[in-house]
Gaussian input, Z-matrix of N, CA and C with variables (Angstrom, degrees):
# hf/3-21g

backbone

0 1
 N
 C     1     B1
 C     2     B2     1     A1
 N     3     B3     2     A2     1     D1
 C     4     B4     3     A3     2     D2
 C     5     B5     4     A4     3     D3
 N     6     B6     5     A5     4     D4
 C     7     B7     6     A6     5     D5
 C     8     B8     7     A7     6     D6
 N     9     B9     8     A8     7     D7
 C    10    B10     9     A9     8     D8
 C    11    B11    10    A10     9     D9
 N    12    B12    11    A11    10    D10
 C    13    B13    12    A12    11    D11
 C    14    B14    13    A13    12    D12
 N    15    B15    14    A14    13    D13
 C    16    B16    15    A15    14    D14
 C    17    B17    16    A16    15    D15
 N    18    B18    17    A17    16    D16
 C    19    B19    18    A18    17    D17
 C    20    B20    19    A19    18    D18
 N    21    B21    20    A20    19    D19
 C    22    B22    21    A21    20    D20
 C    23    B23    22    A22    21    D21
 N    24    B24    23    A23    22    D22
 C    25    B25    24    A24    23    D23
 C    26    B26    25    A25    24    D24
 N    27    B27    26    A26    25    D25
 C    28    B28    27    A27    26    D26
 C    29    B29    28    A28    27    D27
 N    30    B30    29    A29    28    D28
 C    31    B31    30    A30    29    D29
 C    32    B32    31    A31    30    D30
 N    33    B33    32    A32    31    D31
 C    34    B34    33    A33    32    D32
 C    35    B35    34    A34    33    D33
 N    36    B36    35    A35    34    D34
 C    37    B37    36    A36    35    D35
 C    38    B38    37    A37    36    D36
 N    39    B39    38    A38    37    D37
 C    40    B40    39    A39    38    D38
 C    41    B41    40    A40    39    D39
 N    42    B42    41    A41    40    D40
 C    43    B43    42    A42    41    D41
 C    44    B44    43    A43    42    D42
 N    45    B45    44    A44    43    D43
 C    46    B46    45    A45    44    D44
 C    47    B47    46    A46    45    D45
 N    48    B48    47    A47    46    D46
 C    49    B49    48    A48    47    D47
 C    50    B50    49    A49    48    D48
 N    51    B51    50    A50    49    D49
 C    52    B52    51    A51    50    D50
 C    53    B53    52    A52    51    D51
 N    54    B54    53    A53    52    D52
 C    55    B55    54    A54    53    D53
 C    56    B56    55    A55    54    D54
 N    57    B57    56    A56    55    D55
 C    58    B58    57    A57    56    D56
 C    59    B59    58    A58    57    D57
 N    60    B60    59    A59    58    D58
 C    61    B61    60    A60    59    D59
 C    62    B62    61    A61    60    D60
 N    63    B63    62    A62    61    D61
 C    64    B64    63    A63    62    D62
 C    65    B65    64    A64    63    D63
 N    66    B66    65    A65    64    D64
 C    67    B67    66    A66    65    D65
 C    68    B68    67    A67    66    D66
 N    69    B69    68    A68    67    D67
 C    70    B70    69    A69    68    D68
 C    71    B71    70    A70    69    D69
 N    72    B72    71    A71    70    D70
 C    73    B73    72    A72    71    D71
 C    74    B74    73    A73    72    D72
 N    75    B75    74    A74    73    D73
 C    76    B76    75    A75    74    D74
 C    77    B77    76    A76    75    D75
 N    78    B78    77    A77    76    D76
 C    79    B79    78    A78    77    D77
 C    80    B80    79    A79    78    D78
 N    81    B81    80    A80    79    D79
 C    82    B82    81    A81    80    D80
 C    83    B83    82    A82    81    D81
 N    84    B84    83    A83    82    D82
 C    85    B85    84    A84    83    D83
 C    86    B86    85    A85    84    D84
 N    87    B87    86    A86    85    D85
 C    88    B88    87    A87    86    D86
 C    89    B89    88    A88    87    D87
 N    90    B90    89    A89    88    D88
 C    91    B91    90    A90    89    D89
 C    92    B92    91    A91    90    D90
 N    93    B93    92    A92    91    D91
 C    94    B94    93    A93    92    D92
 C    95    B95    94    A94    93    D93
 N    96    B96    95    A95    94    D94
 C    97    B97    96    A96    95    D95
 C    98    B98    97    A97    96    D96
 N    99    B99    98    A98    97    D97
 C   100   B100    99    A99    98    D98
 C   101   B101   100   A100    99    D99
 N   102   B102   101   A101   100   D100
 C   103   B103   102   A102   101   D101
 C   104   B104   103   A103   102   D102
 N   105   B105   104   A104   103   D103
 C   106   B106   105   A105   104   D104
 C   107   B107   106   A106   105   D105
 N   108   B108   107   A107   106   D106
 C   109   B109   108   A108   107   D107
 C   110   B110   109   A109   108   D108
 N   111   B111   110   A110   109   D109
 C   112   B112   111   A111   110   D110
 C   113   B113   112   A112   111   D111
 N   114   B114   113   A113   112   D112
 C   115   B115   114   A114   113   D113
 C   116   B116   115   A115   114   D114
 N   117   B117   116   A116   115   D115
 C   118   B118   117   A117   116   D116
 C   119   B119   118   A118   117   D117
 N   120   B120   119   A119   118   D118
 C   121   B121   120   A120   119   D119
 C   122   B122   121   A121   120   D120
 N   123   B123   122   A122   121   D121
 C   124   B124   123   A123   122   D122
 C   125   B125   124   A124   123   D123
 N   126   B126   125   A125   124   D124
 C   127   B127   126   A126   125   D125
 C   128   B128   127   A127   126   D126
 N   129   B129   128   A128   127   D127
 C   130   B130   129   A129   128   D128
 C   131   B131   130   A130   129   D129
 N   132   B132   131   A131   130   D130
 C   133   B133   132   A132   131   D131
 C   134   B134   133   A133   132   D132
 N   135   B135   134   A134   133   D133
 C   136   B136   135   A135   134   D134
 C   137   B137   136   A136   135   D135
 N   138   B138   137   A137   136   D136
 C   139   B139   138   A138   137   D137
 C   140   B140   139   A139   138   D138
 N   141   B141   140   A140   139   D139
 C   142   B142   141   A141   140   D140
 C   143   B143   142   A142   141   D141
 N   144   B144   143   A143   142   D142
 C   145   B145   144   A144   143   D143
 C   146   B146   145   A145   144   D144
 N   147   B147   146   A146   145   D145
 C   148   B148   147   A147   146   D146
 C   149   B149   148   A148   147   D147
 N   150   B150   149   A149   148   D148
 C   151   B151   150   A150   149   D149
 C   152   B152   151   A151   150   D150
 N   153   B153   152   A152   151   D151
 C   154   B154   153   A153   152   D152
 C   155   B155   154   A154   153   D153
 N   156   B156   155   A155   154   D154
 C   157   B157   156   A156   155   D155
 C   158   B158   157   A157   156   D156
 N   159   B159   158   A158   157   D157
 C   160   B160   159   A159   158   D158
 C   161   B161   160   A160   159   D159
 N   162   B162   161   A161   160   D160
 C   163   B163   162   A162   161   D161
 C   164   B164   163   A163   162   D162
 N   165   B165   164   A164   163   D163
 C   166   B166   165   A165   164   D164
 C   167   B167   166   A166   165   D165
 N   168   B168   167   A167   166   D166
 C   169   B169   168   A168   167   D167
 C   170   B170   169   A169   168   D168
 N   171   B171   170   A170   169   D169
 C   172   B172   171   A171   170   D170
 C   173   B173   172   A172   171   D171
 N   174   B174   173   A173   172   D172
 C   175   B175   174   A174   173   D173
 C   176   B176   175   A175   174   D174
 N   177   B177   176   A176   175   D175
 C   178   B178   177   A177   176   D176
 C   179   B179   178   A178   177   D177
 N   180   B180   179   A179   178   D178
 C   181   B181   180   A180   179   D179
 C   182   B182   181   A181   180   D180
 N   183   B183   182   A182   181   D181
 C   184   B184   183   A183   182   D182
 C   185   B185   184   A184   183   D183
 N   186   B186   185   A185   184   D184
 C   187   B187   186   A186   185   D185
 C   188   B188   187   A187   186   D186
 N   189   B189   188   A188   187   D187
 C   190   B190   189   A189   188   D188
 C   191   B191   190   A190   189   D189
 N   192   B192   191   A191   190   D190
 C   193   B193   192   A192   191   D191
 C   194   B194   193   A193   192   D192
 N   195   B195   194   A194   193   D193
 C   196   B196   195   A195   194   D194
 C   197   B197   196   A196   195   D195
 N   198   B198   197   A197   196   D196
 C   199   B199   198   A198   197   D197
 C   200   B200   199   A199   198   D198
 N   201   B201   200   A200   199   D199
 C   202   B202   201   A201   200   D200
 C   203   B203   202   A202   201   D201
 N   204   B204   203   A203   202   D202
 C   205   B205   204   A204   203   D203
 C   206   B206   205   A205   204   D204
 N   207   B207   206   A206   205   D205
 C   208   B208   207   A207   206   D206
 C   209   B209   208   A208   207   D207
 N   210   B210   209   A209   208   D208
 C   211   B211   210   A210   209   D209
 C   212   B212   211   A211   210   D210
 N   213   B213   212   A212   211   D211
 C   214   B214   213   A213   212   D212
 C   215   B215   214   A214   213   D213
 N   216   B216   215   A215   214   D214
 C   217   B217   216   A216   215   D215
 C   218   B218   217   A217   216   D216
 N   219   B219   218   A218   217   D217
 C   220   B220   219   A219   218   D218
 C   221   B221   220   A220   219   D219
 N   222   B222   221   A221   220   D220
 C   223   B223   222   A222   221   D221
 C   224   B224   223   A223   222   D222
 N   225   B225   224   A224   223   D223
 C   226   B226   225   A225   224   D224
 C   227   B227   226   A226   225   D225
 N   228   B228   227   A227   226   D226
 C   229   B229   228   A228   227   D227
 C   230   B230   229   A229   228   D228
 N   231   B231   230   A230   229   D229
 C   232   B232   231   A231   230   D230
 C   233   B233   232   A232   231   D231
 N   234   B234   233   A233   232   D232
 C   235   B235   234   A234   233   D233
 C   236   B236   235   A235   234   D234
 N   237   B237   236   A236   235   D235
 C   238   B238   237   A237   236   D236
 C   239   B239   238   A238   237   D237
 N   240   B240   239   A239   238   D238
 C   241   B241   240   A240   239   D239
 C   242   B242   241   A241   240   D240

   B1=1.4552
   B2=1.5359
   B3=1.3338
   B4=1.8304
   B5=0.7334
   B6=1.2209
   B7=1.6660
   B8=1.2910
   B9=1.0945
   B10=1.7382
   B11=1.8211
   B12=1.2880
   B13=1.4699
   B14=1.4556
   B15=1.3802
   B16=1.0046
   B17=1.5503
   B18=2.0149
   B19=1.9632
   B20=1.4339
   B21=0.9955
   B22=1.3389
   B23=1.6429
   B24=1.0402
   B25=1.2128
   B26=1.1679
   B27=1.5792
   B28=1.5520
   B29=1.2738
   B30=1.7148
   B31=1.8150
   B32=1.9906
   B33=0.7262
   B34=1.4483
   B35=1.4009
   B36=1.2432
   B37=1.6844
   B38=1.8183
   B39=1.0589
   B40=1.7566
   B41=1.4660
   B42=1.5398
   B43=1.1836
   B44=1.6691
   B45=1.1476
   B46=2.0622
   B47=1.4621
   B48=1.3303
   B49=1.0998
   B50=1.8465
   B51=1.5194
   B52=1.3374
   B53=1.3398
   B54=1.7393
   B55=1.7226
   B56=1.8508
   B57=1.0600
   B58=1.6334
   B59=1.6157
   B60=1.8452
   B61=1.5475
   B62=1.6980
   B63=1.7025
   B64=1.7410
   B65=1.3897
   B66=1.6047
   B67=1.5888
   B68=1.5330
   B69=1.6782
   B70=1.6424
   B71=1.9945
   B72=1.2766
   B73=1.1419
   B74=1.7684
   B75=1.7433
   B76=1.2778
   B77=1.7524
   B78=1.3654
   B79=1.5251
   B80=1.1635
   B81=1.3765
   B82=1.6057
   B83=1.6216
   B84=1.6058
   B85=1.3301
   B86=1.3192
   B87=1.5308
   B88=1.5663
   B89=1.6211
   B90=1.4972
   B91=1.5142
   B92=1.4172
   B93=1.3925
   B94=1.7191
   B95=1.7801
   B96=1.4570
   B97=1.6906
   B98=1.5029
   B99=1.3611
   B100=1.3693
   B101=1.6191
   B102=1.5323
   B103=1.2522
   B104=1.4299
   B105=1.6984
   B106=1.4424
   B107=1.7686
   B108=1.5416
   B109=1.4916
   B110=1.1785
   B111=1.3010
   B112=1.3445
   B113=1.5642
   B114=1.4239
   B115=1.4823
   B116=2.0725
   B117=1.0220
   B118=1.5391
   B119=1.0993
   B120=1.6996
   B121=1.4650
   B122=1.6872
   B123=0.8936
   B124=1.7142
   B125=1.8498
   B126=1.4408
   B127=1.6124
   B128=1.5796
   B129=1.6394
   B130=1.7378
   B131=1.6297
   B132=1.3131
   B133=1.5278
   B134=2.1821
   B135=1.1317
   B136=1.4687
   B137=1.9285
   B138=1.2003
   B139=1.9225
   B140=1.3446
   B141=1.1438
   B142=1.8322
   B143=1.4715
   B144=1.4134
   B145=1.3373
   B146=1.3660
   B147=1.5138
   B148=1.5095
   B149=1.0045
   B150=1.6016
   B151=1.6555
   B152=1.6281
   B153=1.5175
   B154=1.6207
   B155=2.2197
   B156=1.0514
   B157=1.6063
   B158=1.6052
   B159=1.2741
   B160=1.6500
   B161=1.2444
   B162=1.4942
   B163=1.3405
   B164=1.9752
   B165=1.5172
   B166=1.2539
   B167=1.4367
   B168=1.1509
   B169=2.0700
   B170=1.2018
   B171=1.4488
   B172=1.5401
   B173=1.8826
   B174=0.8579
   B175=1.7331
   B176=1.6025
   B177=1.4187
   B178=1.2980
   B179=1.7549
   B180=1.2977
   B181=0.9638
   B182=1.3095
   B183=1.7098
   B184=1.6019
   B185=1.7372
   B186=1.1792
   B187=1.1254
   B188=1.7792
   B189=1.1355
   B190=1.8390
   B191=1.7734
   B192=1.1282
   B193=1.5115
   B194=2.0901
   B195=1.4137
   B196=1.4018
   B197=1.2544
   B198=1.1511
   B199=1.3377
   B200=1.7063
   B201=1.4728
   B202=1.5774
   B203=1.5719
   B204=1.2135
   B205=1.6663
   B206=1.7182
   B207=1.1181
   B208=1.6660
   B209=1.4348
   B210=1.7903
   B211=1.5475
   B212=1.9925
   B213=1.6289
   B214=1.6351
   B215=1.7362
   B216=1.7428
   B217=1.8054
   B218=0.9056
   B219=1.7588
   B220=1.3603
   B221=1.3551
   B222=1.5356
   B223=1.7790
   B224=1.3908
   B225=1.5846
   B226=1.6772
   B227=1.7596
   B228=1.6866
   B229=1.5364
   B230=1.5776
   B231=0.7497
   B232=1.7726
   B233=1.8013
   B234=1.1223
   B235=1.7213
   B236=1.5056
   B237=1.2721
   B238=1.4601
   B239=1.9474
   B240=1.0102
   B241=1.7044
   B242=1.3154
   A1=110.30
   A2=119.85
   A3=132.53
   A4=84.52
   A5=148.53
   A6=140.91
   A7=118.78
   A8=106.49
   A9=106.51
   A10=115.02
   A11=113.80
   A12=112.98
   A13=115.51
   A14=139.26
   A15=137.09
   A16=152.22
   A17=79.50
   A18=86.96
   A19=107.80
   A20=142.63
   A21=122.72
   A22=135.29
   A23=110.03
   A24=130.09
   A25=120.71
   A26=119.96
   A27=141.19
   A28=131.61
   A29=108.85
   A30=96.81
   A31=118.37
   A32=112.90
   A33=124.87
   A34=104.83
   A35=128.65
   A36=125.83
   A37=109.29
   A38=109.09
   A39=125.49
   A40=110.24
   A41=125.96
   A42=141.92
   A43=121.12
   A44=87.99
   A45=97.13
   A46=107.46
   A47=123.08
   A48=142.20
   A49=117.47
   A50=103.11
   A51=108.50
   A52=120.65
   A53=110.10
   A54=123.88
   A55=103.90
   A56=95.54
   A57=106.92
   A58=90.59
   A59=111.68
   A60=102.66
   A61=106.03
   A62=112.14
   A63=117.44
   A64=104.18
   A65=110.88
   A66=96.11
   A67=109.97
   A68=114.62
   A69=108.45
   A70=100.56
   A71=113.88
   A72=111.31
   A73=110.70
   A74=97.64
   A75=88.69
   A76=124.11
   A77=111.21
   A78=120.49
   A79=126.86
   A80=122.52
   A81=150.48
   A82=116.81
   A83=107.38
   A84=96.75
   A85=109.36
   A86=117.27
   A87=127.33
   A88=93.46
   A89=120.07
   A90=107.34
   A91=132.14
   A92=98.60
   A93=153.23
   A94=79.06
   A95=110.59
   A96=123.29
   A97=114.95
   A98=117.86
   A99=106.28
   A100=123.48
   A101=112.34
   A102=126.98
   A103=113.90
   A104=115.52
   A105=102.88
   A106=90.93
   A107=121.47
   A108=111.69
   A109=118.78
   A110=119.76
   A111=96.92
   A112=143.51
   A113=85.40
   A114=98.10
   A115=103.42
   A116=107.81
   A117=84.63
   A118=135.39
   A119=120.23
   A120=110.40
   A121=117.57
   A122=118.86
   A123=140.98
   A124=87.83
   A125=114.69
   A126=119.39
   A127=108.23
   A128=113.25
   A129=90.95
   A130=88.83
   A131=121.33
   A132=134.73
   A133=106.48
   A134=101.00
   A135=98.33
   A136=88.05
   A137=87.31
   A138=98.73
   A139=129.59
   A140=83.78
   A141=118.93
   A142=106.26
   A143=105.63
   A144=115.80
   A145=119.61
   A146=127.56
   A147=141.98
   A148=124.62
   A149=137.54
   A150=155.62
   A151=107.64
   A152=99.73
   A153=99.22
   A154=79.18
   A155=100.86
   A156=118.15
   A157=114.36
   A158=103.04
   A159=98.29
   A160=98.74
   A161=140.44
   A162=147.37
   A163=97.06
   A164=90.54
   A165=115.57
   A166=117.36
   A167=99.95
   A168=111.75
   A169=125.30
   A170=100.50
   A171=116.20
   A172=94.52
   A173=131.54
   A174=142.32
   A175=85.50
   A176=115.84
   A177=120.60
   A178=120.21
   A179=129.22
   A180=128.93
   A181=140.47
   A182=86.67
   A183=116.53
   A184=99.43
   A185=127.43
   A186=144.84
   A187=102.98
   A188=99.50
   A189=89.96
   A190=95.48
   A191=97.90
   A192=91.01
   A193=125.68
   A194=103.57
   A195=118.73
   A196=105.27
   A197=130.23
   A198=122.97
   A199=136.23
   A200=92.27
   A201=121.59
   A202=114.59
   A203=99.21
   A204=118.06
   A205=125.21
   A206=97.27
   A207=110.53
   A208=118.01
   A209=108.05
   A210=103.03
   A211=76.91
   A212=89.39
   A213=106.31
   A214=89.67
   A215=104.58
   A216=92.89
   A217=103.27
   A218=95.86
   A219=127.95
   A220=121.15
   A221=85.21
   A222=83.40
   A223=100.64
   A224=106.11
   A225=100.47
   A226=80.69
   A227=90.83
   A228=112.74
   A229=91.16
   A230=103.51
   A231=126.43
   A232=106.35
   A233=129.09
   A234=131.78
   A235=104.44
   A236=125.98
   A237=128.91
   A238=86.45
   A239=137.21
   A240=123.24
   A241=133.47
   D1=-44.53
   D2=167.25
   D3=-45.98
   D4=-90.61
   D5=-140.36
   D6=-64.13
   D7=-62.23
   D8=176.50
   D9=-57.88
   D10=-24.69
   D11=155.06
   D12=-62.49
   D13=-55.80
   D14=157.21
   D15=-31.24
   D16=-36.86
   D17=159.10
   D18=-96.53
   D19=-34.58
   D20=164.82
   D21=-64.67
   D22=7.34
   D23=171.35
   D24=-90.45
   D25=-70.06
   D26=137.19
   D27=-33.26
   D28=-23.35
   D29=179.91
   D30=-62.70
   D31=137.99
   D32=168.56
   D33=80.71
   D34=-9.50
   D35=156.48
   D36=-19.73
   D37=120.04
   D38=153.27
   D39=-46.34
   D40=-50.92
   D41=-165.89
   D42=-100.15
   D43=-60.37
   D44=-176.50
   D45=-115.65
   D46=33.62
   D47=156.27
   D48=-44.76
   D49=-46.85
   D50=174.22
   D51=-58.68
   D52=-19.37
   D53=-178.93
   D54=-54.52
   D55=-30.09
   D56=-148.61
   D57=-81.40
   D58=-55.43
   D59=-156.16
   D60=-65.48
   D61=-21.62
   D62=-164.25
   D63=-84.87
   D64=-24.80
   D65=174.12
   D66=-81.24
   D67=-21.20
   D68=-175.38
   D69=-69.07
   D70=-31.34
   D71=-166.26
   D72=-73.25
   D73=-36.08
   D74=177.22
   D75=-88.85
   D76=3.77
   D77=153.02
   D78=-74.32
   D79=-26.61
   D80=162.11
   D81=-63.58
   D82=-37.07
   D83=170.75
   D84=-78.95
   D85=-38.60
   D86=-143.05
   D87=-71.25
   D88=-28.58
   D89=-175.88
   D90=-49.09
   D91=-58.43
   D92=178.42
   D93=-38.07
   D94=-84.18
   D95=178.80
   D96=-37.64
   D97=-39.41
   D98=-177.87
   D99=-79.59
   D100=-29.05
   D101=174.32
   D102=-65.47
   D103=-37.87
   D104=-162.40
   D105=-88.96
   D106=-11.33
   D107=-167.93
   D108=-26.39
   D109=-44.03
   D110=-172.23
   D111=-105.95
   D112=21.92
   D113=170.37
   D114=-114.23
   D115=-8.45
   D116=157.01
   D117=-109.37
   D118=-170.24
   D119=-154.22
   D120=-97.03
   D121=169.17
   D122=-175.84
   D123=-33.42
   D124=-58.04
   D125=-162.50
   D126=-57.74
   D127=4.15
   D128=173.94
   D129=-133.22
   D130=32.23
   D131=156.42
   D132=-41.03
   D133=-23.23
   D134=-147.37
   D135=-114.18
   D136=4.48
   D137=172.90
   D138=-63.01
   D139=-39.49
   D140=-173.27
   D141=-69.45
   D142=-62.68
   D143=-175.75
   D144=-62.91
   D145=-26.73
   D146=148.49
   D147=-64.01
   D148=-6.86
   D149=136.65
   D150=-49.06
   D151=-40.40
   D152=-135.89
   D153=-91.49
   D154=-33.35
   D155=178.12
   D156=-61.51
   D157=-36.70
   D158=-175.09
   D159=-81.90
   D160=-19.13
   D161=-144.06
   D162=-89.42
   D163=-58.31
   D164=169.56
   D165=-32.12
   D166=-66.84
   D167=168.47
   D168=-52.12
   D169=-45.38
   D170=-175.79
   D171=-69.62
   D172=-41.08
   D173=175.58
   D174=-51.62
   D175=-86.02
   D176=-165.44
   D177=-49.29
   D178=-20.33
   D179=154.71
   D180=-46.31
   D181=-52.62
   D182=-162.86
   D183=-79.76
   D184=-11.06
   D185=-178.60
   D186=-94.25
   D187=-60.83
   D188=178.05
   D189=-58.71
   D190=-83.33
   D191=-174.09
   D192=-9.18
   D193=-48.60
   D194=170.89
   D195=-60.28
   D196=-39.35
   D197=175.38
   D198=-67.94
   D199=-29.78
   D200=170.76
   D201=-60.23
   D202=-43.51
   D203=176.85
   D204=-83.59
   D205=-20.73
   D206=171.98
   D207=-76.48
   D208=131.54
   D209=-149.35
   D210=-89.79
   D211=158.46
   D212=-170.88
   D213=-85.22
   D214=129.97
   D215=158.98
   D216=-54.94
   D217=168.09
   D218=153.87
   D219=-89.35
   D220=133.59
   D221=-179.85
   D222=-107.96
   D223=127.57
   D224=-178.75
   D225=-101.72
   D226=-153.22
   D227=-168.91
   D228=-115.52
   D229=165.88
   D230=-151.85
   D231=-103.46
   D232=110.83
   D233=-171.25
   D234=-48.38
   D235=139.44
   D236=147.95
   D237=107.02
   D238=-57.29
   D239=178.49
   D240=-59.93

């Protein structure tokens, strides 16, 4: 669900555009991985958890990035002081 929030958010960005293609890629791998799970072996156990990690970043990015772009209030001065 992070991810797919992330590319639609990010698609066609000038700037954090790249947010969009690494989370489509890493939703693109993660499928492929979940279908064959259970016919492969114990040694790509630690696959999942490197899906679940890039996702994480890609979250944490997409979050700084939001922040970069958010206009700062204004702080005026306050009536009557």
């Amino acid at each position: 669900m992070s991810l797919r929030r992330i590319r639609r958010r990010w698609r066609g960005h000038a700037d954090y555009g790249y947010l969009a293609s690494y989370a489509e890629m890493t939703q693109l791998s993660l499928y492929p991985f979940m279908i064959a799970g259970a016919f492969i072996t114990v040694a790509y156990f630690d696959l999942y958890f490197y899906f679940v990690a890039s996702g994480i970043m890609l979250r944490s990015l997409s979050d700084q990035a939001e922040k970069v772009l958010a206009p700062e209030p204004v702080r005026g001065r306050l009536c009557g002081r």
